[in-house]
N, C-alpha and C positions, 0 to 999 in steps of 0.2 A: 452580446458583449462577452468578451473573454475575461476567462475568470483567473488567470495566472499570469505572473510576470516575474524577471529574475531580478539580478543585484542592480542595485546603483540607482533607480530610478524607475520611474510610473509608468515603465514600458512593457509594451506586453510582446514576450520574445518568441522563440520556440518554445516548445511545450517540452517541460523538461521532468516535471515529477516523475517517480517511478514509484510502479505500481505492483507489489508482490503477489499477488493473486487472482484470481479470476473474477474476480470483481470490476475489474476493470472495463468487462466486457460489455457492462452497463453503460459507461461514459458517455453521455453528450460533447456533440461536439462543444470547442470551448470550453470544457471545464477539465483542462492539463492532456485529455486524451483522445485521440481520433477515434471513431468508433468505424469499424470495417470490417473489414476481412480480406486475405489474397485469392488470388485465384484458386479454386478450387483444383486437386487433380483428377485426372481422366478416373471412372466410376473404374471398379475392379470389380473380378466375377470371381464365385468360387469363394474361397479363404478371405480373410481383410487382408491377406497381403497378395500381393495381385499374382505373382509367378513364381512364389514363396512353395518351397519342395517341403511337403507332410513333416519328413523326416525333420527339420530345421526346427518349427514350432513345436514337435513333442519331443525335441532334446533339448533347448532353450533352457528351462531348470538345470539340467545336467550340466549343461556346456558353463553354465556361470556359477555351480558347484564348485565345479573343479578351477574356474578362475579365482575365483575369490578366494578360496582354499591357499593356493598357492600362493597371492596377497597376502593374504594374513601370516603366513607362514615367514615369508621375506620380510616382514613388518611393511607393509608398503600401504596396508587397512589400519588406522589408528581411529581411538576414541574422536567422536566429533572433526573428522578432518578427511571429507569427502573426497572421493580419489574419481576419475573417469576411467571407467573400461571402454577398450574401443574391440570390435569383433572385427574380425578380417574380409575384407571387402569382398576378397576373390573366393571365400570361402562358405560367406553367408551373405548372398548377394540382395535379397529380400528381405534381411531383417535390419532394424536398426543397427547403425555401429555404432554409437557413442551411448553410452548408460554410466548413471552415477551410481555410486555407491557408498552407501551411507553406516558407518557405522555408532549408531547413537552413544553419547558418552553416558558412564553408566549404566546401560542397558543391555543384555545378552543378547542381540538381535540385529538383522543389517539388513537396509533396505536397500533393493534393486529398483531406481527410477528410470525407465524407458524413455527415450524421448521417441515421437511418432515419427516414422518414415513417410519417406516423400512419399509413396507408394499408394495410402492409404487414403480414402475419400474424405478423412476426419484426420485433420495433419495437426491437430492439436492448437492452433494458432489463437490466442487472444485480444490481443491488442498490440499496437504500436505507438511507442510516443516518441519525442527529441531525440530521447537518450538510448531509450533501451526498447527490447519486442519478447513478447512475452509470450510462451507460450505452455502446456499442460502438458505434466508429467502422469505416468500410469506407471505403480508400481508393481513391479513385473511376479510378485508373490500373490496380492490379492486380487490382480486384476482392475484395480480401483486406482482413480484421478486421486491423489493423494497431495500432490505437491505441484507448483511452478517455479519456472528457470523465465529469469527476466536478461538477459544479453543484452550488454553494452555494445552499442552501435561502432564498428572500425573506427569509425572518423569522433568518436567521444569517447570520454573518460569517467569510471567510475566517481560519483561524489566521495569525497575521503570522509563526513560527515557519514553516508551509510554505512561503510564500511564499517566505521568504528561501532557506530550505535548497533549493529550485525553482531557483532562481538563483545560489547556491552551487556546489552539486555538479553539475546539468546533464550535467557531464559524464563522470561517473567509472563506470564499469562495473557497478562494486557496488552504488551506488545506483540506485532506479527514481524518476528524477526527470521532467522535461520543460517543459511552458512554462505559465505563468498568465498571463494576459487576463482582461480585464475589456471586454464593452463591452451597447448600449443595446440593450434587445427593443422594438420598435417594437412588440408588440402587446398585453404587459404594461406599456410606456412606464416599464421598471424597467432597471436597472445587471443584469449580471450577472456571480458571478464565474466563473472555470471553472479546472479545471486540466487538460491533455492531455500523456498519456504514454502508455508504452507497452505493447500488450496482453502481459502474459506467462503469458495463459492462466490459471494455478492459481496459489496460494499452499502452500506444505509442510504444512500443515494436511491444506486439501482435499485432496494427493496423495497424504502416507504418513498419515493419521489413516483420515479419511473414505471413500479410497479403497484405503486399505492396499497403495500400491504398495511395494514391496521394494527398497529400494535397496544395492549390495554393498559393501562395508566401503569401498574406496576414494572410490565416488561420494557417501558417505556423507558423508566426511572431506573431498571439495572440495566440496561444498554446506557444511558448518561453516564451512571456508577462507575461503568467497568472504563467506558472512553478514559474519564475522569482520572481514575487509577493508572492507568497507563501512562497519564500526563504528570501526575505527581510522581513517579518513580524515575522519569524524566529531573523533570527538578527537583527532586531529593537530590541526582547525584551529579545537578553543575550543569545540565543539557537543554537547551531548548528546541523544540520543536520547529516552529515557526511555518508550517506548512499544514495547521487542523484544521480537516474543512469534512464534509461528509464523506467523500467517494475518498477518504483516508484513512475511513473507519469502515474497517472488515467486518463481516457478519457471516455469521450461519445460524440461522434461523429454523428451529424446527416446531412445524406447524401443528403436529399431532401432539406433541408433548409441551409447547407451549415454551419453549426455553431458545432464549438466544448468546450467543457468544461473540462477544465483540470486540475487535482489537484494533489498536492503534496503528497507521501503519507509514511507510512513504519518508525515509529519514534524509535526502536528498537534501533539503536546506537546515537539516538537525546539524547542532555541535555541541561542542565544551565550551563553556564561553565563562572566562575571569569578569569580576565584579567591572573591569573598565576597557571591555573589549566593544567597539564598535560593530553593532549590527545593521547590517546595510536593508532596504527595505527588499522585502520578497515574498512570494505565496500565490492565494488566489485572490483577488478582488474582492470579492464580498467578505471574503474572510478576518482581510489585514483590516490590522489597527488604525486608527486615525491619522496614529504620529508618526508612525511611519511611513505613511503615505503622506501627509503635509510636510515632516522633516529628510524624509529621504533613508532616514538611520535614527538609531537608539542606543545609549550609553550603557553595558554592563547587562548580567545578567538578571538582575530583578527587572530592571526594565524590559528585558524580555520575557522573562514570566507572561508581564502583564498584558505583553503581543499575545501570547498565546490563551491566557484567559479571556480575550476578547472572542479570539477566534474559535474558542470552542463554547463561548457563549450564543454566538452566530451559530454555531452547528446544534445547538437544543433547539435556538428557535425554529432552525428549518429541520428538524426531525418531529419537533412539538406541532408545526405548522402541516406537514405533509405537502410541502410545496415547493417550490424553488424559492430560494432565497429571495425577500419582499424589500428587503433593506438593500437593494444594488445602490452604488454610488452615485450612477449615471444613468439617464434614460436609453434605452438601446440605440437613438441615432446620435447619442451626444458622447462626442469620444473627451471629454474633460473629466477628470475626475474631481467627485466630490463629496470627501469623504467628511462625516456627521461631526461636529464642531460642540453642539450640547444635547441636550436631550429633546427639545425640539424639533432638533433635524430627525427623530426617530419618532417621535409621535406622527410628522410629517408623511412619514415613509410606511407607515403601518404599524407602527410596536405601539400594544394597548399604553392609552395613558395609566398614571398610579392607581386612580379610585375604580378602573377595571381589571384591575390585573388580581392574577392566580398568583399562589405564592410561592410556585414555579417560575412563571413570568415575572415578580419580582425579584427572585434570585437572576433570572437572564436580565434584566433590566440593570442591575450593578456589573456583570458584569460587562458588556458593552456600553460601559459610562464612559461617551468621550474622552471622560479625563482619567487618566492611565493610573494617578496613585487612589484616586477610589473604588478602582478594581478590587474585590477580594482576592486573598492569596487561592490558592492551591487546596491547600486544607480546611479552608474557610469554605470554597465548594462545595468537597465530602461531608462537611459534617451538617450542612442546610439538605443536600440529597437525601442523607441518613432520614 
């Protein structure tokens, strides 16, 4: 059963989420992302870059020295406002031409992100979905996978919901946000959009589903923390989500030191939303709330809060479970949906009753409570995590 569908009804469309990281590359089919790869190109012998002259890769520092130099100089490199260098085709015919360049705001320091040439055995490629293809950036200083560029597809349009939330949050921990640009392909002679963040490796999907990694009740409890934080700083300032589900939430997980870092991510059906704005239904299946799948939409923003407390109730338990989500609406050959009415329909489906439950499992238990205003708030959350 597919786990996403867009506005207006209980349809399940193209696969539209966007996905800022390499986490993506975990995806099952069916839940927002195809999982693939393109063709591979022809193996190269020698250098990674197939017909690439000595002289090109040990002036490469040089040669982007003296560009950026000269940027910075014409003002053309500002704080936080990523520019593309492009190398001349005829002049450096084996190395990338397109690299971003980032100059962090605040920070004495600029980074050169590489994108992979066609050239290369390992062309950087991640995933593909509806909207955008994603692929991995190498920063051309450390050498190291630092960041991804998600491209909006010719024939689609960036969500103006990412956008903004890109520029919003930028800076908050919890969120995995970073910078959108727009600029022109001299050899498509088209607009392009892009959004670039940062690599964080996997999503909780891929780590504890598909990879069944183990994680111990406390690291458990600060990966909940952090999603958690991210979602309230969301609704602190007027935005709802409306698309939290696991392969949403970024992770880097480090297995010798025991620490993970985990962010919220995928702002595609995120907005601003006035106390009597209409929210039309949307997300992934297992995820969305009751009412918006029985009424189609939801009034104002507390009423979307409570979408999204559902939905990130839904993603403790399938992190808390280590399994694919037990609560679907539908059995796989029944294309009707039917989404849980009281709390019965979730005893039914697998959620411990009251006199077995953890007092983890009773905090998930209120908050995917059928009924929308017995959801706790936001901060009612954090402070039972605590």
């Amino acid at each position: 059963m597919q786990r996403s569908f867009s506005l207006g009804a209980i349809k399940t469309p193209s696969k539209t989420s966007y996905l800022t990281s390499s986490a993506e590359i975990g995806n099952s089919a069916g839940r927002e992302f195809k999982k693939g790869s393109r063709k591979s190109p022809a193996k190269t012998a020698g250098s990674i870059f197939s017909k690439q002259k000595k002289s090109e890769t040990e002036n490469i520092e040089q040669i982007f020295a003296e560009k950026v130099k000269k940027l910075i100089s014409k003002r053309k490199i500002k704080d936080g406002c990523p520019v593309v260098v492009k190398l001349s085709k005829i002049k450096y015919q084996n190395l990338s031409h397109s690299y971003f360049v980032i100059k962090e705001s605040g920070k004495n320091e600029i980074r050169i992100l590489q994108q992979f040439h066609k050239s290369l055995k390992e062309n950087g490629f991640l995933a593909e979905g509806g909207q955008k293809v994603i692929h991995k950036l190498k920063c051309l200083i450390t050498g190291k996978i630092t960041d991804v560029r998600a491209v909006i597809k010719p024939s689609e349009k960036a969500a103006k919901g990412a956008i903004k939330a890109f520029q919003k949050f930028k800076d908050d921990p919890n969120l995995c946000t970073g910078y959108f640009l727009t600029y022109t392909s001299k050899k498509l002679h088209k607009k392009k959009e892009v959004f670039l963040s940062p690599n964080m490796e996997k999503d909780l999907f891929k780590l504890l589903i598909r990879e069944g990694v183990k994680l111990d009740d406390d690291l458990l409890l600060d990966a909940m923390k952090q999603i958690t934080l991210g979602l309230k700083t969301m609704h602190d300032n007027g935005w709802t989500h409306m698309d939290v589900k696991t392969e949403n939430c970024f992770a880097y997980y480090n297995e010798e030191t025991k620490t993970i870092d985990v962010r919220l991510a995928d702002f595609d059906f995120s907005e601003k939303v006035s106390p009597y704005k209409v929210i039309e239904a949307r997300g992934s299946l297992p995820f969305v709330a009751p009412e918006l799948l029985i009424f189609c939409s939801v009034n104002g923003l507390e009423a979307g809060k409570k979408c999204d407390i559902y939905s990130l109730g839904m993603v403790f338990w399938e992190i808390l479970e280590g399994q694919e989500n037990c609560l679907n609406f539908a059995n796989p050959d029944d294309t009707n949906v039917s989404p849980p009415r009281m709390y019965v329909d979730l005893y039914l489906r697998g959620f411990p009753e009251p006199e077995y439950q953890t007092p983890l499992e009773m905090l998930i238990h209120e908050m995917i409570n059928p009924i929308a205003e017995r959801r706790p708030t936001i901060d009612q959350v954090i402070a039972k995590l605590e």
